[in-house]
N, C-alpha and C positions, 0 to 999 in steps of 0.2 A: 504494500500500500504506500502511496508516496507520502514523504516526511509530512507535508504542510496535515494531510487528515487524519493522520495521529495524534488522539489526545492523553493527557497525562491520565485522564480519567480520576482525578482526586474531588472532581466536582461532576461528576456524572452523575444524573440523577434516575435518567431510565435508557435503555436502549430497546430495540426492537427491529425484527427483521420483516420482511415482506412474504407473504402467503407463499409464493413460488422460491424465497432466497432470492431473488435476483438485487434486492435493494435492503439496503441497513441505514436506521437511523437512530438518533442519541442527541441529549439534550445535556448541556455539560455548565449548566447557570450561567449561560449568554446566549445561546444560540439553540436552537434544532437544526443539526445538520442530519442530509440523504446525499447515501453515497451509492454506486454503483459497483455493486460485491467484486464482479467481475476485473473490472479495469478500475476500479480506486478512484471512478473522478466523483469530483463533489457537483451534484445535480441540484441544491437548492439548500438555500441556508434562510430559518427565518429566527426574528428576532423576538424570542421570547424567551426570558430570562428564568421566570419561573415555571415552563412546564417541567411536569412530575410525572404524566404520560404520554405516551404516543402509542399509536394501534396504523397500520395500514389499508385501507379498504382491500377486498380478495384480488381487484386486478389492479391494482396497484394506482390507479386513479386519482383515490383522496388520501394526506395523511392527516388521523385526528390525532388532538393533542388536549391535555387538560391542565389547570392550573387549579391550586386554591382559589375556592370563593371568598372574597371580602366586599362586605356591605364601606359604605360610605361612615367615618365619621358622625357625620349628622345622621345617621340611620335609615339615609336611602338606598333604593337599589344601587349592586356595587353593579361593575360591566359586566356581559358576557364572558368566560370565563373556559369553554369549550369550540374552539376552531376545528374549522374541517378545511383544509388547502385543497387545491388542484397542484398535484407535485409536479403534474410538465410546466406549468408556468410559475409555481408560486404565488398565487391569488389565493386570497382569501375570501374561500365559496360563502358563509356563513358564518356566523355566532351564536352561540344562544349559552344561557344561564345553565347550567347543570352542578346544581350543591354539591350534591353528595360524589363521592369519590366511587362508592359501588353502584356498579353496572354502568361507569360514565357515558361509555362509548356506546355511539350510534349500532345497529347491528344491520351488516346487509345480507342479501340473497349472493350467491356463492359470483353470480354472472352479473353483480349490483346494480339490478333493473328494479332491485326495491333497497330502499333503508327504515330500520324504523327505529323509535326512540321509545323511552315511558315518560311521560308528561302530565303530570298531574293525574296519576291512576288513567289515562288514556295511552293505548299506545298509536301516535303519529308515523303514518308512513310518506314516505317520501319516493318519487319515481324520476330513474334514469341520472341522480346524485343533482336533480332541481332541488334543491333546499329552499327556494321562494315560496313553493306553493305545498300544501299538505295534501298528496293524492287520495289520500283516506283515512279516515278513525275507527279505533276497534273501541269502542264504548260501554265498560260493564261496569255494573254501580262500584269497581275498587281496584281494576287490573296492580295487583302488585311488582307482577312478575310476569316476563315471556320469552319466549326464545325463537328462531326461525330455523326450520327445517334446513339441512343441509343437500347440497344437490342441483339439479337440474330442476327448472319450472315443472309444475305450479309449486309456487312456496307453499307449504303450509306454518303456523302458528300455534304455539301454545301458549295459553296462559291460566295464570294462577289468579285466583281470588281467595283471599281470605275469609272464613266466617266471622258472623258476626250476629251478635247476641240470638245463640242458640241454632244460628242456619250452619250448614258443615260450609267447609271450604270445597273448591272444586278445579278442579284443569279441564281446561275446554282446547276441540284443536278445530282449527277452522282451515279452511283453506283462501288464502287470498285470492280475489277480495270480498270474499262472501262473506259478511258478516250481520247477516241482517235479522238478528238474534238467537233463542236455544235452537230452534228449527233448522236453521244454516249450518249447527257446526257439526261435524265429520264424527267428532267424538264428547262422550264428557262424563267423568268419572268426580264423586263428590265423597269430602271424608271428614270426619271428627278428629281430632288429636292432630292437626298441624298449626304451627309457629311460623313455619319456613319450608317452601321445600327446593328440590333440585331436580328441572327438568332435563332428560338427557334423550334426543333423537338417536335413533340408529344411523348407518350409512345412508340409509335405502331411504328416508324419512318414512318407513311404515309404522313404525313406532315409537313411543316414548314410555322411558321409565322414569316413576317419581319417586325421590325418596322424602317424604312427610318427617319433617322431624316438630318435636315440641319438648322447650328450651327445660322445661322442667318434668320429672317421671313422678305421678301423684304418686304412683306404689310406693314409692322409693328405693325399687330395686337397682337404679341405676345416677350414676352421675354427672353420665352423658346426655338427658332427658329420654325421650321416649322414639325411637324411628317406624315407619314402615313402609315398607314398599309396592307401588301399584305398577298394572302394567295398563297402558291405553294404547291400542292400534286404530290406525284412522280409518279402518273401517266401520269403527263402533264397538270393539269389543274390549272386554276391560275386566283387569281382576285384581285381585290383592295377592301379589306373589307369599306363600305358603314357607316362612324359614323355618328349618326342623327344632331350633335352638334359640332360645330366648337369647334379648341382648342387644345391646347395639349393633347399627349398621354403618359398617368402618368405610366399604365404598362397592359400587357397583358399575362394574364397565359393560361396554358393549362389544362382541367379536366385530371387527370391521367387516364381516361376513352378513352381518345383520340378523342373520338364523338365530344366534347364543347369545346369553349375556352370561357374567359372573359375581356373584353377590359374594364378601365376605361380611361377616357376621356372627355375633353369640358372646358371649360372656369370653372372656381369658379363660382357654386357648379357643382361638378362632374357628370356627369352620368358613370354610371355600367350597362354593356351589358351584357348578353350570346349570342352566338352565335355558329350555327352548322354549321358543315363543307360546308353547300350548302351557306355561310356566310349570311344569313338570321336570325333575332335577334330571341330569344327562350324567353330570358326574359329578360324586363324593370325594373330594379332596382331603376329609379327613377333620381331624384339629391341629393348630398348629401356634407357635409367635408371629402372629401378621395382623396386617391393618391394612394394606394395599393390593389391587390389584393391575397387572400391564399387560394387556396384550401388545403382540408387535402389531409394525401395520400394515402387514398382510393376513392378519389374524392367525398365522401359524403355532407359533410360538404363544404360552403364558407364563406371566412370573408373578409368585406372593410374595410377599414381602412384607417386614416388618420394621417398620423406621420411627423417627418420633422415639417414644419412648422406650421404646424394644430396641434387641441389640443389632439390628441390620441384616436377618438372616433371609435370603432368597429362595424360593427354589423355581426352577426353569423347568417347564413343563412343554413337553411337544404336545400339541391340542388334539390333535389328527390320532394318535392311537394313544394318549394319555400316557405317556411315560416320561420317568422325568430323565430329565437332561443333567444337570448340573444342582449345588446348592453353594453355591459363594456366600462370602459376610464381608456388606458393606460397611464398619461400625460409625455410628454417630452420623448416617446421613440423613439427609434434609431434604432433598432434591430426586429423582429418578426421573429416565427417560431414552426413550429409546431411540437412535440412529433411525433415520429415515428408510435407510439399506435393512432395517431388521437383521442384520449379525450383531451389531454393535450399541453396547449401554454405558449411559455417564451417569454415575451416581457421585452426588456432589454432600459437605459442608458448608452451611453457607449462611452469614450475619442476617440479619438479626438476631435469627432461630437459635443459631450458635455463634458466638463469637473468637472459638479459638478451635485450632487444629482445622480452618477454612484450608479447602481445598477440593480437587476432584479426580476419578478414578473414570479409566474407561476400559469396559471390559469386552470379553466375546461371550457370548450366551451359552457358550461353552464347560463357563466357568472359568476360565484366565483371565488374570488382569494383565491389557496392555501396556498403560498409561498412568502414571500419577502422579498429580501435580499438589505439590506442599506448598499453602499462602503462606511470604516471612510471616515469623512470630508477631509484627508491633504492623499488618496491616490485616484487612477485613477482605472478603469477595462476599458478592450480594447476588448475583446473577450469573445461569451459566445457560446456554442455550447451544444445542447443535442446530447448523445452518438448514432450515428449510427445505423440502425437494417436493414438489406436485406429485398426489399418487401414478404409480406408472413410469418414472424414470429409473426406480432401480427393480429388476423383475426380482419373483420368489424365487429365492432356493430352497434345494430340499436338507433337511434339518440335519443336522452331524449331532451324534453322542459323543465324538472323540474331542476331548483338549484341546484344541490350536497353541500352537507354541507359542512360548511368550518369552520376552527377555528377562523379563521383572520376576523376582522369587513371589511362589505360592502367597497367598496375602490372610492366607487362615489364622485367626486368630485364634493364640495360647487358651485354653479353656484356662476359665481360671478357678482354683480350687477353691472346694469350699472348707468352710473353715469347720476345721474337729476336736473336741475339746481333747485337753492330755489323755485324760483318762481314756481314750477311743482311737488314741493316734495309731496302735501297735495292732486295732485288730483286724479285720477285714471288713471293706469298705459294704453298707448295704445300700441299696437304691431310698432316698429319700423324697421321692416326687411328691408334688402335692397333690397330680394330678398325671396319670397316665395320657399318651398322646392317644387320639384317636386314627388307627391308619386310614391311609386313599383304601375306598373300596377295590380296587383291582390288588390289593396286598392286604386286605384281611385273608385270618386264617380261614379257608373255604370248610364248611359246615355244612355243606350238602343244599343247602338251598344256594338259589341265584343272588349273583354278587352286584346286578343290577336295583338299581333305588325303584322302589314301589312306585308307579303310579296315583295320583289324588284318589283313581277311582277304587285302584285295588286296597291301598291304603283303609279306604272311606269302609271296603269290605269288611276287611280283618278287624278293623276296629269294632264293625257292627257284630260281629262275628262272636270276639271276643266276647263283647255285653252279655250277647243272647247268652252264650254259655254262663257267664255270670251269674245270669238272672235267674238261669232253670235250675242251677245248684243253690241259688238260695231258696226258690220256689220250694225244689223237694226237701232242702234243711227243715221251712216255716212246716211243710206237711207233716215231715218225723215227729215237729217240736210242738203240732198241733194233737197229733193221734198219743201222745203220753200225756199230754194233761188231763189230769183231772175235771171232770164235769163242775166240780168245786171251783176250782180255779180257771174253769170259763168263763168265770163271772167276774173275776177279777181283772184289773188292768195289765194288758201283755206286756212282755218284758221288752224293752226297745232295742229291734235289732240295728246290730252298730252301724255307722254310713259305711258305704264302699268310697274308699276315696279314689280319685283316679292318679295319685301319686304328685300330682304337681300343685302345690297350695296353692295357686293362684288358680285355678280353673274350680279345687274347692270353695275358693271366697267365692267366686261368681254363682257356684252353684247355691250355696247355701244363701247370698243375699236375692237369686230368683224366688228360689220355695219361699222365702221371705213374706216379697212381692204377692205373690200367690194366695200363699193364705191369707193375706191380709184383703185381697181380691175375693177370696170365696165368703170372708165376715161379709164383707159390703153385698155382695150376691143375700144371702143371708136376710140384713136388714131389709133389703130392698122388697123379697118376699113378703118379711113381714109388713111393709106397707109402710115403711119410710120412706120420706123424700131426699134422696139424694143429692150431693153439689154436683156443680157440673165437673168439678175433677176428681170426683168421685167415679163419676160414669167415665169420662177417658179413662181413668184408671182400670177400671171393667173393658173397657175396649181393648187394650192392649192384652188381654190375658192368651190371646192365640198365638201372637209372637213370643210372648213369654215361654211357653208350651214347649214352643218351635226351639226356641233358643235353650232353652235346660234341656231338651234329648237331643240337639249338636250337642253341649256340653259331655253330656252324659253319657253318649258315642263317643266320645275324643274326635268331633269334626275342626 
């Protein structure tokens, strides 16, 4: 790169590359420079001292940029605060006011024949990067939240609304520009227990996953609050994906294939799901140390991972026949991400998150480390990105088990031992887990039944299955324990036989505060016989006793 666009980078405040890599820009508290990756020239420089982002529209057309908002002294409106340029000339297409830092940036359609914004719980779209005129509005009494479909025309839309006093919240997907109320939209799934959630398109825009989260868990089973996840496809269909295992939801991807997603999830140690669109589990990955998941971007290759707070343990999984590849440790990383070529990952340290031992590693999915870069001790790195490439420049290969040679020694880290008190040092060491792992289903010990995950329907079976058998052995207990009583003590009150619990105290709370419900439902029946007059939430109360019914034998099933 020639000397003059080299910066010290000691006042760099963000950098950013373009959709294809073809262009890099960076704001350094004077300037937003774009440069030309290729040949190093500088293509336009503008004067804004305090942007803190920049984004590049998909074809490289517009760059946005964002600054702090600041009101006026006297407490009037401060300036516009968010620019969109035309980068072939450096003109300044627009301004407008955008507060908040989250979600600043405009969003377009992949071919930017649409942009849209959120603006005052509406979201504005914009056509052909006109920013004068607003080609449309998507108008719901509170759009929080949306996102646009990735792809080839027609865009489609989703958005989130939140509830509110007592209404659920709900994601609606529409397709542009139909938006001319519930009738129009393609899809719309509604739900209780969200805060916030995380819309996520496939490739293919046929669907989206949500993940519902709410900031606080009433149970208090958790300290994460509460998550769950729905699946909506835009042809109307929609469900609540089914995880085996209580717990938070650490993250969920999509195969770039569009078929799979993979959910991690459940209390420490984690399970790893696949799952197909009919949200039925494909593959059992087990329990594990992890919180993340990466496919590559050809969807061949998957890696778990456990960062943040775990010790950086991976494993590399070939998708295609499930076996793993590798398990490297990346420790105290912060960052992951895969080469665009899918052979190749940088897993990084990096300030804020961390402030010391910054640095980054790049490996082969192999499990060898190529590369390692150590920041000196007395500086910081905040950002590391591999350069950009359009899907289709570098083709799939087929997946290698073996090593690739590397220069740099094995990068395994010394387990570290734990500590044994004197009295214990001299004897032989015993396993003190607190918790057995659970294996991938293709390496449990095989038990003669199938090593493939039940089905919702067969599931739905066994469980109903189960009951019945339940039920007919307590049925013949009650008959033994009714043909030895005494005619004496037919007259007396039976002894209370004990509940059958289904094992998991939370599905008992529920049950027990239904039959609650219920009987407090059959008093009011009751009065009402004898010829009292009723409130009227009284009689809702009576209204609902069929779903109740409904819902304590799901309960009572394990549905």
């Amino acid at each position: 790169m020639q000397q003059e666009n080299w910066d010290s980078g000691k006042n760099c405040k963000a950098v950013a590359f373009s959709k294809d890599g073809s262009l890099f820009g960076w704001c350094n508290g004077e300037k937003v420079n774009v440069v030309n990756v290729t040949s190093a020239e500088l293509l336009c420089s503008f004067d804004l001292p305090k942007a803190v982002c920049l984004q590049f529209s998909p074809k490289n057309n517009v760059l946005a940029t964002w600054q702090a908002y600041t009101t006026a002294k006297d407490g009037t409106a401060g300036v516009p605060n968010l620019q969109l340029h035309d980068v072939k000339t450096g003109k300044c297409l627009k301004s407008f006011i955008q507060k908040k830092m989250q979600n600043w940036c405009p969003c377009w359609a992949d071919d930017e024949s649409i942009c849209a914004r959120n603006v005052n719980n509406e979201v504005h779209f914009f056509e052909n990067n006109n920013f004068n005129t607003i080609a449309n509005k998507l108008h719901l009494q509170k759009v929080n939240d949306f996102t646009l479909s990735p792809g080839a025309q027609p865009t489609k839309v989703a958005v989130y609304v939140p509830g509110s006093k007592g209404a659920p919240s709900f994601v609606r997907l529409y397709q542009y520009p139909n938006f001319g109320g519930p009738q129009s939209a393609l899809a719309n799934k509604s739900f209780f227990k969200a805060d916030k959630v995380t819309m996520l398109w496939n490739k293919k825009a046929t669907a989206v996953l949500v993940i519902a989260s709410t900031e606080v868990d009433k149970t208090g089973a958790s300290y994460y609050g509460e998550q769950t996840l729905h699946y909506i496809a835009t042809n109307g269909e929609s469900a609540v994906v089914q995880l085996p295992k209580n717990g938070p939801i650490y993250d969920v991807v999509w195969n770039p294939n569009s078929v799979e997603f993979c959910a991690v999830y459940g209390f420490m140690p984690a399970k790893a799901t696949v799952f197909n669109l009919k949200c039925d589990p494909v593959f059992d990955f087990g329990t594990g140390p992890r919180n993340a998941a990466y496919y590559s971007p050809h969807g061949h290759i998957l890696v778990l991972a456990g960062f943040g707070n775990l010790r950086g343990q991976m494993e590399v999984w070939d998708v295609k026949n499930y076996k793993l590849i590798s398990k490297p440790v990346a420790s105290d990383s912060t960052y992951f991400a895969w080469c665009p070529d899918g052979e190749h990952i940088v897993t990084a340290t990096c300030a804020p998150r961390l402030r010391v031992s910054n640095g980054y590693k790049i490996w082969h999915y192999t499990g060898s480390l190529l590369h390692n870069y150590e920041v000196p001790s007395n500086e910081e790195m905040w950002q590391v990105s591999w350069q950009p490439f359009l899907d289709g420049v570098f083709p799939a290969k087929a997946v290698k088990y073996q090593a690739v040679p590397s220069e740099l020694p094995s990068a395994e880290p010394k387990p570290a031992q734990a500590y044994r008190p004197p009295a214990l040092r001299n004897k032989p060491v015993t396993s003190s887990k607190l918790h057995e792992d659970e294996p991938p289903q293709n390496m449990k010990p095989q038990s003669g039944s199938s090593d493939k995950p039940l089905s919702k329907t067969a599931l739905k079976n066994q469980r109903k299955h189960e009951a019945k058998k339940a039920a007919k052995q307590e049925a013949k207990a009650d008959a033994n324990h009714d043909s030895t009583q005494s005619s004496a003590s037919q007259n007396a009150p039976r002894s209370v036989v004990p509940a059958v619990t289904s094992g998991d105290p939370e599905v008992d709370k529920k049950i027990k505060n239904l039959k609650k419900k219920l009987k407090a439902i059959e008093q009011l029946k009751e009065q009402a016989a004898a010829g009292k007059q009723l409130e009227k939430n009284q009689l809702e109360k009576i209204q609902k006793e069929t779903a109740l019914l409904q819902e304590l034998e799901d309960l009572e099933l394990g549905l």
